[in-house]
Wavefront OBJ file of the C-alpha trace (Angstrom):
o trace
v 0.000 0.000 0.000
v 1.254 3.319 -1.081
v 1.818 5.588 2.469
v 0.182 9.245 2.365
v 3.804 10.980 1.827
v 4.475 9.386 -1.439
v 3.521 11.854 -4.075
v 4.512 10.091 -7.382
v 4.277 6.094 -8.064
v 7.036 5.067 -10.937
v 5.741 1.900 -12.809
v 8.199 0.142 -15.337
v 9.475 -3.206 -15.706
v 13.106 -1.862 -15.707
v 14.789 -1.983 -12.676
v 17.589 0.344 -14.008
v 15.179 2.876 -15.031
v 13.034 3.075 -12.105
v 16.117 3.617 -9.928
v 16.873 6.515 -12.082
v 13.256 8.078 -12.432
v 13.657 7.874 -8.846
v 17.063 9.127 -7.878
v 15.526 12.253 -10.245
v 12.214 12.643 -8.585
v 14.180 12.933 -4.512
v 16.942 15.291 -5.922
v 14.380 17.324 -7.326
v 12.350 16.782 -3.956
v 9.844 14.773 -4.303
v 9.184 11.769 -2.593
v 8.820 8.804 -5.046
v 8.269 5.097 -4.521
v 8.892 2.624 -7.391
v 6.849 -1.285 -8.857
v 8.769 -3.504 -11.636
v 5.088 -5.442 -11.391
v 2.304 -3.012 -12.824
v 0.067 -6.299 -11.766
v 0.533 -4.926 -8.173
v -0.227 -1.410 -8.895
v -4.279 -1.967 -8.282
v -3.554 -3.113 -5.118
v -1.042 -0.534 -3.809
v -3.757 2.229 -4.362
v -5.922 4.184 -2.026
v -9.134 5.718 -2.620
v -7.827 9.310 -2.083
v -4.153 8.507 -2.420
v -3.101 12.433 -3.797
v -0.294 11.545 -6.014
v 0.424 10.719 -9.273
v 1.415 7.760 -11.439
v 4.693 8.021 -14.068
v 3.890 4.414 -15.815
v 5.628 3.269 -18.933
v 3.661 1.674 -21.996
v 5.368 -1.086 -22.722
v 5.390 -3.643 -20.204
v 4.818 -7.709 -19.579
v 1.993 -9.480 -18.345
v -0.017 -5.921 -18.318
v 0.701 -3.060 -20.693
v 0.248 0.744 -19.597
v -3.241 1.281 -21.972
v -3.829 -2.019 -19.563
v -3.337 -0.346 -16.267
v -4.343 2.807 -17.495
v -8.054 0.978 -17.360
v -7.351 -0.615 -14.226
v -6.815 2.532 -12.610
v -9.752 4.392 -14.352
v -12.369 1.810 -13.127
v -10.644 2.519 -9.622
v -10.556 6.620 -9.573
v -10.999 7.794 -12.653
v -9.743 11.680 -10.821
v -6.154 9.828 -10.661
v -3.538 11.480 -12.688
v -1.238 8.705 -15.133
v 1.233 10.341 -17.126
v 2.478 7.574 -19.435
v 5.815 7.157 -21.318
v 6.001 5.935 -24.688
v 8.699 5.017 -27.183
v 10.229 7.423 -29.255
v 7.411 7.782 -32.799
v 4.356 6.185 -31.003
v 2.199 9.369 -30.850
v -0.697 7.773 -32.391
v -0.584 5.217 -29.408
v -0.137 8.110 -26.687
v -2.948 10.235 -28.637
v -5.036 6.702 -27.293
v -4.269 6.829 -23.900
v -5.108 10.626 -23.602
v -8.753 9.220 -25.242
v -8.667 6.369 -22.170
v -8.281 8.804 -19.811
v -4.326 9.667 -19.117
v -3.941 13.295 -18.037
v -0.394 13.538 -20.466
v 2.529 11.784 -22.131
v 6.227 11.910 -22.369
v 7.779 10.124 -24.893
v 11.484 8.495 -24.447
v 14.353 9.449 -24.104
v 13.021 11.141 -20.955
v 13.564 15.119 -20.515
v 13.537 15.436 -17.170
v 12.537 19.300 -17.158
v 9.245 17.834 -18.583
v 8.400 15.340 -16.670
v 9.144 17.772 -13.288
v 6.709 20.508 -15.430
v 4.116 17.873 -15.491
v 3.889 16.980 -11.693
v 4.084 20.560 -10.434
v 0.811 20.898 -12.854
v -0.831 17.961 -11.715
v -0.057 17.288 -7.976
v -1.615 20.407 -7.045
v -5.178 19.545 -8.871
v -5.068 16.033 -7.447
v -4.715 17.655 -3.845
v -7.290 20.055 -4.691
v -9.583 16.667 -5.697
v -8.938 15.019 -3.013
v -9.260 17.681 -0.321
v -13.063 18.480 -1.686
v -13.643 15.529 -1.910
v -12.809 14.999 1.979
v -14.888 17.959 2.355
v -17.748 16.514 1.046
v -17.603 13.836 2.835
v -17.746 15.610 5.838
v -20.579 17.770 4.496
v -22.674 14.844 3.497
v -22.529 12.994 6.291
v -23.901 15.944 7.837
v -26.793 16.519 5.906
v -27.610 13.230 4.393
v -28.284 11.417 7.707
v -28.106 7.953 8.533
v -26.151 4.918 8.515
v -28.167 2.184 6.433
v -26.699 0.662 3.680
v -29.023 2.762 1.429
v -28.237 6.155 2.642
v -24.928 5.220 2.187
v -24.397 4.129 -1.165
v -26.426 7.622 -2.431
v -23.841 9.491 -0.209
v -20.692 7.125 -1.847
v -22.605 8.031 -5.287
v -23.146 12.029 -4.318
v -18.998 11.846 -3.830
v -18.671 10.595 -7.164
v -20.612 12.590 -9.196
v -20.646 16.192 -7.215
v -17.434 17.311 -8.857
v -18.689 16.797 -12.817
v -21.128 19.335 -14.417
v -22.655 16.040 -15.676
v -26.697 16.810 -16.153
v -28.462 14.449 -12.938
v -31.767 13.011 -12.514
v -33.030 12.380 -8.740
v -35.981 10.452 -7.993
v -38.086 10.191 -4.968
v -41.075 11.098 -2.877
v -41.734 14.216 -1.199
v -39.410 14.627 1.853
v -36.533 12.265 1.276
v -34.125 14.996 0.275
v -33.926 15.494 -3.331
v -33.267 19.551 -3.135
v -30.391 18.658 -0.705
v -29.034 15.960 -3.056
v -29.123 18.577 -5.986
v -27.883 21.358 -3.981
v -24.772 19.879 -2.527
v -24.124 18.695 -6.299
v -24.324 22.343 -6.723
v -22.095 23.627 -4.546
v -19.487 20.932 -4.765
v -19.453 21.317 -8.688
v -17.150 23.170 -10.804
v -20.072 25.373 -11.462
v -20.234 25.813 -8.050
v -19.456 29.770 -8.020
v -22.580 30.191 -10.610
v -26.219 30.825 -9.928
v -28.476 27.408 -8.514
v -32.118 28.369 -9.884
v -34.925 26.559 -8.974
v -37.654 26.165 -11.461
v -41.120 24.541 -11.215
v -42.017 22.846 -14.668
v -45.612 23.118 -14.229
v -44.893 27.015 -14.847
v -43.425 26.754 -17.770
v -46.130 26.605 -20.556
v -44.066 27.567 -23.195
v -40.727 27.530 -24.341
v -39.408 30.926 -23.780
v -40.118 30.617 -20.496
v -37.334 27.553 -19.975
v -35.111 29.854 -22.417
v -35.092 32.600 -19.599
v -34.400 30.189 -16.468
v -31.794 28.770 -18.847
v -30.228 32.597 -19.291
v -30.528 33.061 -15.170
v -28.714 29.513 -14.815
v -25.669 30.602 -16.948
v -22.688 29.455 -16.141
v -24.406 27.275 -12.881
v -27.135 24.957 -12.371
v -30.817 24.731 -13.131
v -33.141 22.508 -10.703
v -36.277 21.848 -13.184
v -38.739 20.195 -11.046
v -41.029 17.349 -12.646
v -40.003 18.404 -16.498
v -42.565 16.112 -17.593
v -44.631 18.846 -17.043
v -43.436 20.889 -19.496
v -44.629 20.778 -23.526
v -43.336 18.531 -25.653
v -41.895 21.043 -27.845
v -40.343 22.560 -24.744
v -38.817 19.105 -24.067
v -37.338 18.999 -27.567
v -35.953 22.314 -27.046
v -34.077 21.319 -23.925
v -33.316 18.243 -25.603
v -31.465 19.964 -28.234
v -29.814 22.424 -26.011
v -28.357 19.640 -23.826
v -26.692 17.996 -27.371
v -25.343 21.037 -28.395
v -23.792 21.345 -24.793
v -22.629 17.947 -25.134
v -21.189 18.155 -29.092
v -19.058 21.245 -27.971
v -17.805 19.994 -24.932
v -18.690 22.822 -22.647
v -21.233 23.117 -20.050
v -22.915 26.325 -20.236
v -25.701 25.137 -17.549
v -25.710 22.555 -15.743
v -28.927 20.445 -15.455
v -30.916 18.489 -12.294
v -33.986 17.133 -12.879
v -36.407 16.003 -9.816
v -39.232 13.855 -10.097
v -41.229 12.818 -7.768
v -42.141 9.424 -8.569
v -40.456 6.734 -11.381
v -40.115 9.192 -14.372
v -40.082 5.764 -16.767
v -43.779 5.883 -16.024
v -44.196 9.391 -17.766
v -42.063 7.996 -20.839
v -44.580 5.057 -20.941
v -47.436 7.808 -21.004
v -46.055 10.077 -23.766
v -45.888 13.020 -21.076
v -41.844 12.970 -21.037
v -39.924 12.938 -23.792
v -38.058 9.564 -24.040
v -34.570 11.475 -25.961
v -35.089 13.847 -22.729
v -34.876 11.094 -20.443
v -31.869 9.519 -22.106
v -30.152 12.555 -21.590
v -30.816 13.682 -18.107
v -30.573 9.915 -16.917
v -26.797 9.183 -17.321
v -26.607 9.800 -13.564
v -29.520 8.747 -11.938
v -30.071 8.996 -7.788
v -33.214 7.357 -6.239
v -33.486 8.570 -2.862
v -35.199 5.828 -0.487
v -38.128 6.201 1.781
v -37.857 6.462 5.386
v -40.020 3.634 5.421
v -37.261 1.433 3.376
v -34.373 2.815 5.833
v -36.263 2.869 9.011
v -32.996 1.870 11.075
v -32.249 5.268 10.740
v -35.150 6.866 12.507
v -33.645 7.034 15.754
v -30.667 8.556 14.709
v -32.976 11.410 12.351
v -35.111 12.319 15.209
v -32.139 12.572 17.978
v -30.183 14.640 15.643
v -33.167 17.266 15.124
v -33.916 17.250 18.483
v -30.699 18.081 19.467
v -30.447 20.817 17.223
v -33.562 22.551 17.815
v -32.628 22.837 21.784
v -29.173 23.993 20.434
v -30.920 26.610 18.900
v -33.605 27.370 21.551
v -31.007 27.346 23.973
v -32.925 24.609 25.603
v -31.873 21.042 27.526
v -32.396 18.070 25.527
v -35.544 16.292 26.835
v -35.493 12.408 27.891
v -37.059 10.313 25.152
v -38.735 7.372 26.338
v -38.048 4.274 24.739
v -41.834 3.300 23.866
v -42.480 6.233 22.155
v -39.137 5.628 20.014
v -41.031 2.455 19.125
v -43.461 4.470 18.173
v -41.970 6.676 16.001
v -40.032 3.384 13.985
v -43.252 1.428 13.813
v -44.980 4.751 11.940
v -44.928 4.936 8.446
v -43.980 8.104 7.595
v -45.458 9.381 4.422
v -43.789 12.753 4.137
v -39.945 10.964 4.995
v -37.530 13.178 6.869
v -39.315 16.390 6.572
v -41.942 15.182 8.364
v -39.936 13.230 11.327
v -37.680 17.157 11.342
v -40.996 18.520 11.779
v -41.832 16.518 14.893
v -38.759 16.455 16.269
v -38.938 19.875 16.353
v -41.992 19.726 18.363
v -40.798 17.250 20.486
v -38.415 19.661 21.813
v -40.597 22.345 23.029
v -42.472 19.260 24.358
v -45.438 18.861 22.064
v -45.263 15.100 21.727
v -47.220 14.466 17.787
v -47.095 11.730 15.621
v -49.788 11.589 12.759
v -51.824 14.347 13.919
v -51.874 13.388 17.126
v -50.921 15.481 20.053
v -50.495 14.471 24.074
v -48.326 14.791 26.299
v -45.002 12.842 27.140
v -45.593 10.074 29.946
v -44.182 10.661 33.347
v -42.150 8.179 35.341
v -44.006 9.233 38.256
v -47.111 11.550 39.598
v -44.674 14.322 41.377
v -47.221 16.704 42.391
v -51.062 16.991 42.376
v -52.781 17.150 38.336
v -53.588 20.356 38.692
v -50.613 21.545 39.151
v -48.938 19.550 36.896
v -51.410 21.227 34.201
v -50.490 24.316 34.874
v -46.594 23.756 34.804
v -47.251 21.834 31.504
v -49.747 24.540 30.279
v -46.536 27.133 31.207
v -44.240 25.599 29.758
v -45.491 24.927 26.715
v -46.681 28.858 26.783
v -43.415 29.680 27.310
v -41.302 27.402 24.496
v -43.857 29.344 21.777
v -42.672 32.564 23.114
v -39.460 31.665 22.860
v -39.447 29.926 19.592
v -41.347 33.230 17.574
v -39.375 36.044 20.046
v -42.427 36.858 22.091
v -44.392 37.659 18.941
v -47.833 37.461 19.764
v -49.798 36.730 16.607
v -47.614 34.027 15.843
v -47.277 32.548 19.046
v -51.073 32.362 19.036
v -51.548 31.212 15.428
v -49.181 28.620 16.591
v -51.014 27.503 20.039
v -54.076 27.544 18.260
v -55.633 30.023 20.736
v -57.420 33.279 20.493
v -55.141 35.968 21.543
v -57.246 37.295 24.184
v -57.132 33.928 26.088
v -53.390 33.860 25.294
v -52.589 36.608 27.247
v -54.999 35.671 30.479
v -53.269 32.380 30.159
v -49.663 34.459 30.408
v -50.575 36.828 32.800
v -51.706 33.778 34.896
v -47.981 32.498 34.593
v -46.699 35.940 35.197
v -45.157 35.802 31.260
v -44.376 39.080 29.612
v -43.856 39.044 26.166
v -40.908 41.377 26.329
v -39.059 39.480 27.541
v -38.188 36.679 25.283
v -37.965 39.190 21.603
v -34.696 39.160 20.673
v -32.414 41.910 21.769
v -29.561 43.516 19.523
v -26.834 45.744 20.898
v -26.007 48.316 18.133
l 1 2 3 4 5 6 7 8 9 10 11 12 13 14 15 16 17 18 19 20 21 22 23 24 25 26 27 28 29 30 31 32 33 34 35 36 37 38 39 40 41 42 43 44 45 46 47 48 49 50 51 52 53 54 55 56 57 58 59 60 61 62 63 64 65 66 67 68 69 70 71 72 73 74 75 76 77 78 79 80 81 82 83 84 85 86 87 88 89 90 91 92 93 94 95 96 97 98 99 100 101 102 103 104 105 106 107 108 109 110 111 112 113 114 115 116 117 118 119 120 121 122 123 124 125 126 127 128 129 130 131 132 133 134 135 136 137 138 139 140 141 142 143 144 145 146 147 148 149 150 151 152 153 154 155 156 157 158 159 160 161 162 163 164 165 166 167 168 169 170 171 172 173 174 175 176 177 178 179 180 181 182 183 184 185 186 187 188 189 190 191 192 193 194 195 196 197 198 199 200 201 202 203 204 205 206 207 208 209 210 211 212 213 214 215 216 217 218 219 220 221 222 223 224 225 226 227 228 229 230 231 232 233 234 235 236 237 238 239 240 241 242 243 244 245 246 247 248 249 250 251 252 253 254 255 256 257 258 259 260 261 262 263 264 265 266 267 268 269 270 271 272 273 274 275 276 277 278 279 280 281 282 283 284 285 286 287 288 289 290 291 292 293 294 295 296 297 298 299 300 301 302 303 304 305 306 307 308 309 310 311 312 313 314 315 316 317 318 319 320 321 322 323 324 325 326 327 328 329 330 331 332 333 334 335 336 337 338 339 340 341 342 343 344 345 346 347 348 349 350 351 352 353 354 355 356 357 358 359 360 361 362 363 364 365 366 367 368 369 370 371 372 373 374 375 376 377 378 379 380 381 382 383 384 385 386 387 388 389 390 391 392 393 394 395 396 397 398 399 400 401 402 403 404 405 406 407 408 409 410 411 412 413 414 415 416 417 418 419 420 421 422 423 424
């Protein structure tokens, strides 16, 4: 295995030569490491290993167009520089095609080869540092640790630094305008514009042609694009080949469906050449239903956050009603488990439109009074959640105002004193 120092890996069946390309590489300081056996190569890599490989072309048992493919199927964001006899341009010209970053052609000029790493070390640290940031970032926001969650995060890692145009599938609430923004922002596009664009309000073409001019040089999130006129749909569809014939990516394209988009091919609503296109990379986010292992984890996490932000200590969450909540089926996925989670920590226990209150381990003081401490404190959350503002607070509570404030002046609460103060 190739330790984290090593920035270039020298692969040639000449045991002469890779002692030189290495004696070359230290004295012009950087630290090499060497393989006669390019069989062994595959296994000497690691996932974000930030070097780059010098291989030569002609070797036994696996050539370098052999390896080159090896290594592409592996990362295919790993710079090889291959070396090639003297005359075999056509041959190099092929592995450029396959995927390698440059050539060099023997004899060896070591000037070039040292111009070559100093251009491409620094982009395959760049790679592999976002890449470690996104990691980070999706773990954060893509939450969970089934299998399924997973292998759309592993998938998000792979795809977020392309422009290539995405499709994401799913039902309301699993996440798809988090999966297409964080392939946004970790994009190359990523300093452009993200618009967000409904489909159903585009009834004719112009009107894509215009989110397409605000989406310059950035992304455009077309919701459901099914929706949209056929002849709208061939528009795009030609826009997206002209992109692709040119090889430049003015916009960048997501596409969000809500349900299996095949169906609307299979209807004549969505254009089947549009589908092709925007299905290269395809996500289908699960239910929360199909990766209910991770409902626990969901609802702790918001929980903990909303106190965070309220300033609040975590409630105890009793281990029946966490039964609860991973027996429930939950239609509206992770929006709707944030949303009670939320509630749950201002102490409004709801789960399908139900509302009570959380069980007690023991009867600590009379029911009345318990009543009015619960009545109080509940009060007293809203206040604190909409800054003492009245009309919300009551909208919230469901309560006339009138009766909201003879409930707070029988708590002795003043609104004052939970808006938010500034200091100028």
């Amino acid at each position: 295995m190739i330790s984290d120092d090593i920035e270039v890996l020298i692969v040639d069946d000449d045991h002469d030569v890779v002692e030189a390309y290495q004696e070359l590489l230290e004295i012009a300081g950087f630290k090499a490491q060497s393989v006669t056996d390019p069989t062994l190569v595959l296994g000497m890599l690691k996932r974000n290993w930030s070097g780059v490989i010098v291989s030569d072309m002609y070797m036994p048992g696996l050539d370098g167009m052999e390896l080159l493919a090896q290594i592409q199927q592996f990362d295919h964001e790993l710079p090889v520089i291959i070396i090639t006899g003297h005359g075999d341009i056509p041959m190099a010209v092929g592995a450029l095609k396959k995927g390698a970053v440059d050539f060099l052609q023997k004899p060896l000029q070591p000037k070039e080869l040292i111009t070559l790493l100093e251009k491409y070390l620094p982009q395959r640290r760049q790679i592999i540092e976002q890449r470690n940031t996104l990691h980070t970032t999706t773990a954060e926001v893509l939450l969970g640790e089934s299998p399924l969650i997973i292998k759309i995060r592993e998938q998000l890692k792979t795809i977020a630094l392309t422009t290539k145009d995405v499709l994401i599938e799913g039902e309301s609430g699993t996440g798809r305008h988090t999966v297409a923004k964080l392939l946004h922002q970790n994009s190359q596009l990523s300093n452009g514009p993200f618009v967000e664009v409904n489909a159903a309000n585009i009834t004719r073409t112009p009107d894509l042609q215009r989110s397409m001019i605000s989406a310059r040089s950035g992304c455009l999130c077309l919701c459901n694009p099914h929706h949209m006129p056929i002849e709208t749909q061939q528009w795009l569809c030609r826009f997206l080949l002209e992109q692709e014939r040119q090889g430049k990516k003015e916009v960048r394209v997501i596409a969000l469906f809500d349900g299996d988009p095949t169906e609307s091919v299979e209807t004549e609503q969505f254009l089947p050449e549009l589908f092709y296109f925007l299905s290269q990379v395809r996500f289908n986010l699960p239910t929360l239903r199909q990766r209910s292992s991770d409902i626990t984890l969901i609802f702790k996490h918001y929980i903990k956050q909303s106190c965070k932000k309220l300033n609040k200590t975590i409630p105890a969450i009793d281990k029946a009603y966490l039964a609860i909540l991973n027996r429930y089926e939950w239609p509206g996925n992770v929006l709707e488990l944030k949303n009670v989670a939320e509630l749950y920590a201002i102490g409004i226990v709801k789960l399908a439109g139900q509302e009570r209150s959380k069980p007690l381990d023991q009867m600590s003081s009379p029911l009345d009074d318990l009543v009015d401490g619960y009545e109080k404190q509940v009060i007293e959350d809203a206040l604190y959640l909409f800054s003492g503002r009245i009309n919300e607070v009551s909208s919230y509570l469901q309560i006339p105002r009138k009766k909201l404030y003879l409930r707070m002046k029988k708590h002795g609460l003043d609104k004052a004193e939970y808006k938010v103060r500034t200091t100028s």
